[in-house]
VODREN-155373 format. One line per 10 residues: number of its first residue (from 0); their letters; for each residue x, y, z of C-alpha. Coordinates in pm, 1 decimal. Layout:
BEGIN
NUM	A	X/Y/Z; ...;
REM end
This chain:
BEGIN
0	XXXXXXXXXX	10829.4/8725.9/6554.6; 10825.3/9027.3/6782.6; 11037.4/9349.9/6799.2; 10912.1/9391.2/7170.9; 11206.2/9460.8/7378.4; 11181.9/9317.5/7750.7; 11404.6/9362.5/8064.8; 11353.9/9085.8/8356.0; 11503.5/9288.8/8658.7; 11590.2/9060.6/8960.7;
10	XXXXXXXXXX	11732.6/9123.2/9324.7; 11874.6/8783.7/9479.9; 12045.9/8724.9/9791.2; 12071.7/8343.3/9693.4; 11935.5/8248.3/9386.3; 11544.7/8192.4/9433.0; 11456.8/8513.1/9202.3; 11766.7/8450.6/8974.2; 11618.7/8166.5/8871.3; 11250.5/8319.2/8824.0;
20	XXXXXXXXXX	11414.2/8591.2/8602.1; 11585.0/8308.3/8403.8; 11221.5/8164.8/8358.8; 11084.7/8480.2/8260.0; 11368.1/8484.9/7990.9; 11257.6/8173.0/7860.3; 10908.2/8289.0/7832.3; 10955.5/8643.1/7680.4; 11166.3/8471.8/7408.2; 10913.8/8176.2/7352.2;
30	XXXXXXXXXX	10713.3/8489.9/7235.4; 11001.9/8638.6/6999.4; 11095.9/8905.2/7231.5; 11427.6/9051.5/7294.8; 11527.5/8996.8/7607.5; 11817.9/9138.7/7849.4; 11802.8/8973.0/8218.0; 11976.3/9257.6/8456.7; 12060.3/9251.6/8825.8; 11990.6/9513.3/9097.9;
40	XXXXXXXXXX	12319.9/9618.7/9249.1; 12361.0/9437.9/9541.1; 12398.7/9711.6/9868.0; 12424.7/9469.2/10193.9; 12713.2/9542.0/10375.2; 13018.5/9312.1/10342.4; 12961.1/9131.6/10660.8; 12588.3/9074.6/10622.3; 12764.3/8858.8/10309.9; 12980.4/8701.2/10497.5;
50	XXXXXXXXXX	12740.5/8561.1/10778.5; 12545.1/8442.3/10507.9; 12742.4/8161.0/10309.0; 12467.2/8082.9/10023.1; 12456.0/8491.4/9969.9; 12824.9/8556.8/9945.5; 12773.3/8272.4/9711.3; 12504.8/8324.4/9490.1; 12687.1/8671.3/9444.5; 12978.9/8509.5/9326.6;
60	XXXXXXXXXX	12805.6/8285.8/9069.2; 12654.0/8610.9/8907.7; 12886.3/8840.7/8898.5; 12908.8/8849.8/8478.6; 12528.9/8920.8/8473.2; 12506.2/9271.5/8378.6; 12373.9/9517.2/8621.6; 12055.9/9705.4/8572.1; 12078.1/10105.6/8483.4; 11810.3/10389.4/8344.9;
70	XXXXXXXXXX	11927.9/10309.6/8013.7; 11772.6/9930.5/8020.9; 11453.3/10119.0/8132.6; 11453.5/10361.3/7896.6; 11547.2/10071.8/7647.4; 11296.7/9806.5/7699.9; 10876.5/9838.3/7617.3; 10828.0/9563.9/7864.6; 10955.6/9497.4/8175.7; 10936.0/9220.8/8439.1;
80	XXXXXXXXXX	11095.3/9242.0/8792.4; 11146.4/8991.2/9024.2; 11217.2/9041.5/9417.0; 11201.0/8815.0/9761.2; 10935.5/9002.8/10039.9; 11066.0/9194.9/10262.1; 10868.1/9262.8/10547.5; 10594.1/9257.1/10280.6; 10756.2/9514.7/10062.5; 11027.7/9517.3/9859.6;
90	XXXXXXXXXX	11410.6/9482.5/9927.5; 11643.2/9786.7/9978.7; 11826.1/9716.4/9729.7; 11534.6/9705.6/9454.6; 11386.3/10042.1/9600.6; 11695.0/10254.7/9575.1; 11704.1/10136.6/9232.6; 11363.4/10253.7/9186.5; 11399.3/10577.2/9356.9; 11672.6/10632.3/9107.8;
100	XXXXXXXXXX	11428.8/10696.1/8789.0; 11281.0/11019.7/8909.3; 11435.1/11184.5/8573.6; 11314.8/10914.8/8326.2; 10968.6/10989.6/8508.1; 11003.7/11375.7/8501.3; 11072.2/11339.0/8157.5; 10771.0/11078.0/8051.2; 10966.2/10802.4/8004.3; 10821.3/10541.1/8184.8;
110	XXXXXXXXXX	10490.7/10642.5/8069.3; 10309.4/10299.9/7918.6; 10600.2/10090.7/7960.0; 10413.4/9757.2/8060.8; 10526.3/9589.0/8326.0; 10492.3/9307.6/8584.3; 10640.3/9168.1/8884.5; 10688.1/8821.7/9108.1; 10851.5/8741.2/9451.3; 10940.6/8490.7/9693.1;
120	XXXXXXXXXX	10920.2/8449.6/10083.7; 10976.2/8232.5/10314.4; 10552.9/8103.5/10434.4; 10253.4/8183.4/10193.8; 10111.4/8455.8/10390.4; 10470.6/8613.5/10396.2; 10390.8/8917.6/10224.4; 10386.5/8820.4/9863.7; 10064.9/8936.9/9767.6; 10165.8/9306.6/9923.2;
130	XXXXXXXXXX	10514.0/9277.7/9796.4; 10421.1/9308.9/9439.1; 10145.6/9527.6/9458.4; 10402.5/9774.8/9641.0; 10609.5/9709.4/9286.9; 10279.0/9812.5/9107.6; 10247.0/10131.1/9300.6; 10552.9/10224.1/9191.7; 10477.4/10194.2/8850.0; 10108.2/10336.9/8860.3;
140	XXXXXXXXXX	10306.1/10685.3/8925.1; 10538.1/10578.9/8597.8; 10210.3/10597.1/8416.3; 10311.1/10266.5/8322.4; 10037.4/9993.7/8214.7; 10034.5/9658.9/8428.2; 10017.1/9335.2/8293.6; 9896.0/9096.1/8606.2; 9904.3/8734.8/8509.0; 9500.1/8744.7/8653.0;
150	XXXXXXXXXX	9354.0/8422.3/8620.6; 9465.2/8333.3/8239.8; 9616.8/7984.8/8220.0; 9605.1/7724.1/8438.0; 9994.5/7660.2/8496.6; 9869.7/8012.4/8751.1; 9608.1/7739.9/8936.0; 9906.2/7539.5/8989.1; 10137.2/7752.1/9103.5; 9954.3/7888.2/9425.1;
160	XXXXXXXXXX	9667.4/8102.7/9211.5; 9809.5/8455.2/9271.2; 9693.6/8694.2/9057.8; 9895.5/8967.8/9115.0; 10196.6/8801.6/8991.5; 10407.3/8443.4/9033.5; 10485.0/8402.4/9411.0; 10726.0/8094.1/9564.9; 10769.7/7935.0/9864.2; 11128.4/7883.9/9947.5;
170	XXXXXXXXXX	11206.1/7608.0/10176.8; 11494.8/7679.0/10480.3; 11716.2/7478.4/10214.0; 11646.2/7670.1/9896.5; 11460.1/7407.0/9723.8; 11103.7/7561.0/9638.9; 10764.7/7453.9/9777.5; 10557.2/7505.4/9448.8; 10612.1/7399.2/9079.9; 10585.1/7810.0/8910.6;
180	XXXXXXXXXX	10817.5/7775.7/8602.3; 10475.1/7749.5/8358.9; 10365.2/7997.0/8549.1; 10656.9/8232.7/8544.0; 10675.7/8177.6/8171.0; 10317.6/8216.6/8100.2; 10324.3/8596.6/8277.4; 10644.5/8659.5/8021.1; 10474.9/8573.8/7743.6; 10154.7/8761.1/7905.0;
190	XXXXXXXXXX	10368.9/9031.4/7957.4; 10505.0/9037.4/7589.8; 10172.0/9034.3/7409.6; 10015.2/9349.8/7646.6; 10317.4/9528.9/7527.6; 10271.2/9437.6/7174.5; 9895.2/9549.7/7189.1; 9979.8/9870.9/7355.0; 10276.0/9948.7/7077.2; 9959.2/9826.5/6808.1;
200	XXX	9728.6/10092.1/6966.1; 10011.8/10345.5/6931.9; 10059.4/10323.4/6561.9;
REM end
């Protein structure tokens, strides 16, 4: 049993990354973490929700899950966060969030915190591969130690091969094009045991 602590940080507009995060849960507590799943705030404007049925939705049917602040940062040793592409970056709404821990930083904080991150889009060339790595160069300037999945179990093989992190397909109807939950899982656990090595290394 573990005493690593690990946030799973999600944005979802309708339910894709939810349900990643709730896979990552799985997987950082299959490895005797403690783990808090916490949303990003969402900052569309009301009537981008209402032209959107499954988002004004999916916002509904998450409401109780707790949202994210610098305290759950500041909190956890690991952390995993989990965002659709935008544009090949991340969403708005993750990235304000982000821009918000420039005192945690100032203050060494974030230093070797180990993290990870996974995504969504629409096509496979939509920009996953860049949208995590623009997660990761966030998190370079935390001084903060990244655990990529790489090429370490083969649930990764069957989920697409990415090695920067788990990345989905998401048909028009929601339903997704690969199978990732070992995958997703595997990177939590992954995720878990980098953190215990680094908190080992510290002692």
């Amino acid at each position: 049993m573990t005493n690593i602590k690990l946030a799973v940080i999600y944005y979802s507009s309708t339910g894709t990354n939810y349900k990643l995060a709730q896979w990552a849960e799985a997987g950082g507590k299959a490895a005797g973490a403690e783990v808090n799943v916490l949303r990003v705030p969402e900052t569309a404007p009301p009537s981008a929700l209402e032209a959107n049925p499954r988002w004004k939705a999916h916002i509904e049917e998450t409401k109780d899950v707790p949202e994210v602040s610098l305290d759950d940062l500041e909190w956890a040793d690991a952390i995993i966060f989990s965002v659709p592409t935008r544009f090949g970056n991340m969403p708005a709404q993750m990235k304000a969030f982000l821009d918000s821990t420039g005192g945690l930083w100032f203050n060494g904080k974030l230093a070797n915190k180990v993290v990870s991150a996974m995504t969504s889009a629409q096509n496979p060339h939509g920009g996953q591969e860049a949208t995590i790595l623009s997660l990761y160069t966030t998190f370079y300037h935390w001084g903060a130690i990244v655990a990529a999945p790489g090429y370490t179990d083969q649930a990764i093989f069957g989920a697409g091969g990415n090695p920067y992190g788990t990345s989905v397909t998401v048909e028009q109807d929601g339903n997704m094009r690969e199978n990732v939950e070992d995958a997703v899982k595997h990177q939590a656990k992954r995720t878990v045991t980098v953190a215990e090595w680094v908190r080992k290394g510290n002692q």
